[in-house]
C-alpha positions in Angstrom: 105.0 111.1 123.6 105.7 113.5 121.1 104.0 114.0 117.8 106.3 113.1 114.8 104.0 113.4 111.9 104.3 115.6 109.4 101.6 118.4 109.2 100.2 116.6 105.8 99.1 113.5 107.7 97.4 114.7 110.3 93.5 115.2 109.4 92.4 118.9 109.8 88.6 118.6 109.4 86.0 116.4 109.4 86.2 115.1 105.7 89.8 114.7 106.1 89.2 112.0 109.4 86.1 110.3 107.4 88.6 110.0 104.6 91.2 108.3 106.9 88.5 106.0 108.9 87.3 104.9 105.4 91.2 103.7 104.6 91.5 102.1 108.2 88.2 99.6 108.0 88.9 98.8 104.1 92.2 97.6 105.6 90.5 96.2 108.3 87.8 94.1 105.6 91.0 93.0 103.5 92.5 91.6 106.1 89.4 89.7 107.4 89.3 88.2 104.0 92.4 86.5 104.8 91.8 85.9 108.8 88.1 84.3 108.5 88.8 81.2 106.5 92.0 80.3 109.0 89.4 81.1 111.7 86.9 78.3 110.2 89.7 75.8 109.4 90.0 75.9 113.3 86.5 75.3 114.5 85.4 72.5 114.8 80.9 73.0 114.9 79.9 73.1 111.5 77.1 75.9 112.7 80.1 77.8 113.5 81.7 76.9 110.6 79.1 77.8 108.4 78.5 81.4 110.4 82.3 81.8 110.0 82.2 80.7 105.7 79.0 83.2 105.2 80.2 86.0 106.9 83.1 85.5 104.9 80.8 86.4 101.9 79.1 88.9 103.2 83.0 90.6 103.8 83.9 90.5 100.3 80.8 92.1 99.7 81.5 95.1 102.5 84.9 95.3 100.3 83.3 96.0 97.0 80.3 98.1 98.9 83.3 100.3 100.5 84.9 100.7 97.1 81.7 102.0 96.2 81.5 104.5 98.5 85.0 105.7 97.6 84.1 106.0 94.0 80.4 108.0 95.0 82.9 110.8 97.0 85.3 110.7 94.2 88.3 109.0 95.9 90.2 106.3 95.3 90.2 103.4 97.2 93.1 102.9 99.9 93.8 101.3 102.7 96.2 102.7 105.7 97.1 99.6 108.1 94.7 99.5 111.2 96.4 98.7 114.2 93.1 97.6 115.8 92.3 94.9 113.7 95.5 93.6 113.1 95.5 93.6 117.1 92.4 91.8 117.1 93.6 89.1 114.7 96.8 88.3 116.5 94.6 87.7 119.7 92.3 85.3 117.5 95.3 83.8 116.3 96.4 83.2 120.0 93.2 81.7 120.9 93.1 79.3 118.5 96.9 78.4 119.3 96.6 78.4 123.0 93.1 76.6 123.1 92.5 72.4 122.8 90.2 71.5 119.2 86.8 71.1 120.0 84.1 73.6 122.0 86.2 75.1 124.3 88.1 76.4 120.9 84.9 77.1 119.4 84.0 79.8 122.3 87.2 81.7 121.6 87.0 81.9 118.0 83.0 83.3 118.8 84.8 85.6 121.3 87.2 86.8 119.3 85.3 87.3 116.4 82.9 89.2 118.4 85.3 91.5 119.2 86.1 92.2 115.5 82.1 92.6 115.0 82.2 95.2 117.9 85.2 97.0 116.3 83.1 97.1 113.0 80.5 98.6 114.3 81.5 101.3 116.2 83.5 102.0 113.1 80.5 101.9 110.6 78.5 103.8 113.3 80.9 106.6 113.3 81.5 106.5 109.2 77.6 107.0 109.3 77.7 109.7 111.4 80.8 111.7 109.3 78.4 111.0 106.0 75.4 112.5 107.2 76.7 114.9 109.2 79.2 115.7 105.6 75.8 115.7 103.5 77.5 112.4 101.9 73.5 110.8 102.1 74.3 107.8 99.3 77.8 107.2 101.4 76.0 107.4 104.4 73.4 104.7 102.9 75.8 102.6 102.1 77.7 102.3 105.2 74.2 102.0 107.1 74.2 98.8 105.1 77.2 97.3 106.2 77.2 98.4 110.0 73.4 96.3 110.3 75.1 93.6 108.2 77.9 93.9 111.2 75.1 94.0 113.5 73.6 90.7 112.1 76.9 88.9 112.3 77.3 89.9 116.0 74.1 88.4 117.1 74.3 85.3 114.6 77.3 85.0 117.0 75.8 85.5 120.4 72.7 82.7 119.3 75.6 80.5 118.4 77.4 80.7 121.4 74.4 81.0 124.1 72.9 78.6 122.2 75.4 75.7 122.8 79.1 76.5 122.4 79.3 77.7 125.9 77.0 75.3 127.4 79.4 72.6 125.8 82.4 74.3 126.7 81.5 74.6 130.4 81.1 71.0 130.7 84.3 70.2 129.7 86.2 70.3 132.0 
């Protein structure tokens, strides 16, 4: 395939790609703003439910912390459209099309939204790297916030799931 960008929008150094990744997950948090509350209309296990409604919060607080970090390396904040998230949202929007209400339902939204967690944190654990190894210590701080805050979510998930989504959803059948 060839490459039909212009010079200017393709990153040359390291700042440049930390720069970009920062505009991909911002888009990435926005849009989970939107996609999480659809995703909790759809469950239907209010531990779920309330997993789904919290973590919601915790986004809208990863939005502001990520404005932060542009403002502490003198950016502004922008997005540039992530491809994998918006990828990841259409196959939780499948899911919850293509799936019966009730546990079985439940299990997709959990794994779906554990693959968004997994996205997020390779993501944060990458923007961490770029910061430290760019000397960027406060934005590095920062971002180590919100990747164990990703990290948190991910298990909340799994303990959710294990716990008795699955087991429910296996016995219906």
């Amino acid at each position: 395939m060839k490459n039909t960008q212009k010079k200017s929008d393709v990153a040359t150094g390291l700042s440049e790609l930390f720069e970009d990744s920062l505009k991909d997950i911002y888009y990435a948090e926005k849009a989970l703003t939107k996609a999480l509350p659809k995703m909790a209309k759809k469950a239907t296990s209010q531990e779920l439910i309330d997993a789904i409604t919290e973590h919601l919060t915790v986004t809208e607080g990863q939005v502001d912390r990520l404005e932060k970090v542009f403002e502490v390396l003198g950016l502004k904040a922008e997005t540039k459209k992530c491809e994998a998230i918006e990828g990841l949202i259409k196959e939780a929007e499948e899911i919850m099309e293509s799936t019966q209400e009730g546990v079985v339902r439940d299990a997709g939204i959990i794994a779906a939204s554990q693959k968004v967690e997994h996205y997020e944190i390779a993501t944060y654990g990458t923007l961490v790297a770029f910061a430290n190894t760019l000397g960027e210590k406060e934005a590095a701080h920062l971002l180590s916030q919100t990747l164990e805050e990703e990290k948190e979510a991910d298990s909340a998930l799994s303990n959710i799931a294990e716990s008795s989504i699955n087991i429910e959803a296996a016995e219906e059948v």
